[in-house]
N, C-alpha and C positions, 0 to 999 in steps of 0.2 A: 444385130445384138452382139455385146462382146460378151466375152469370154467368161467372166465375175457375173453377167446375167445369169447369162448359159449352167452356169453352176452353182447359182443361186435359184434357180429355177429348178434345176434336178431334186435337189437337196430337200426343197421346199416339197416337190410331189411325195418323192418319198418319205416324209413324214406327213404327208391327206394320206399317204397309202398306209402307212402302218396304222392311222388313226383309222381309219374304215378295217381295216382287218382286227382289229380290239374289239371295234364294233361290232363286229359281226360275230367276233366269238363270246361277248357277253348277250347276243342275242341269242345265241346257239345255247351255253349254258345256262342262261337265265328257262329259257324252254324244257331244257333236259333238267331241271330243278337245282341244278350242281351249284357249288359254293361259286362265286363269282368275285371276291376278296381278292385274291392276287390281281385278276385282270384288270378289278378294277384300280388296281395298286397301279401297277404298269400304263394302262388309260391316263391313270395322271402323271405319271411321270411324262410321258408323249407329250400331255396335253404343255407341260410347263415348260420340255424343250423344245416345242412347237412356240409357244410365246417369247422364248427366250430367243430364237436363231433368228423368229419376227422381228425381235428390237433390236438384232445385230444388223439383221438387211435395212433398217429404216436408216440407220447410222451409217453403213456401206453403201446404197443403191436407192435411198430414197424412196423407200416402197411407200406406196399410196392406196392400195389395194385393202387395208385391216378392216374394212367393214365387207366387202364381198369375202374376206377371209372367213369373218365369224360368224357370216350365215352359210358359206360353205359347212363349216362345222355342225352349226344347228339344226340345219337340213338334215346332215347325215346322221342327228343323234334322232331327230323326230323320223326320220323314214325308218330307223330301227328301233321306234317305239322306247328312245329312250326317257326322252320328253314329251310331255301334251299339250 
């Protein structure tokens, strides 16, 4: 792999990993009854520069991957009961 993978790979985990940690904590406040407004504020902002750094890698590295992407995502909204 070179090096623009390499780092196009990091970049990409760490935003699944901040999108599971949002997750997690509008699961957590959604239980605790708490306002969930900001988080979910921040959720979309993730969610759009997650789609956005997607359509820069497609134009850099030719990523092929957008549907195992978007049920990565769905997965992680249904296992945290965000969707049914």
């Amino acid at each position: 792999m070179n090096i623009r993978h390499l780092d196009f790979k990091k970049q990409e985990t760490e935003l699944y990993d901040e999108i599971w940690e949002l997750s997690e904590e509008l699961d957590r406040l959604y239980k605790e009854g708490k306002d969930t407004t900001d988080t979910i504020q921040r959720f979309g902002e993730v969610l759009e520069e997650f789609l956005l750094f997607r359509q820069q890698g497609r134009k850099d590295l030719l990523v092929k991957d957008d549907v195992q992407t978007c049920f990565s995502i769905l997965y992680i909204l249904w296992r945290n009961n965000k969707i049914e």
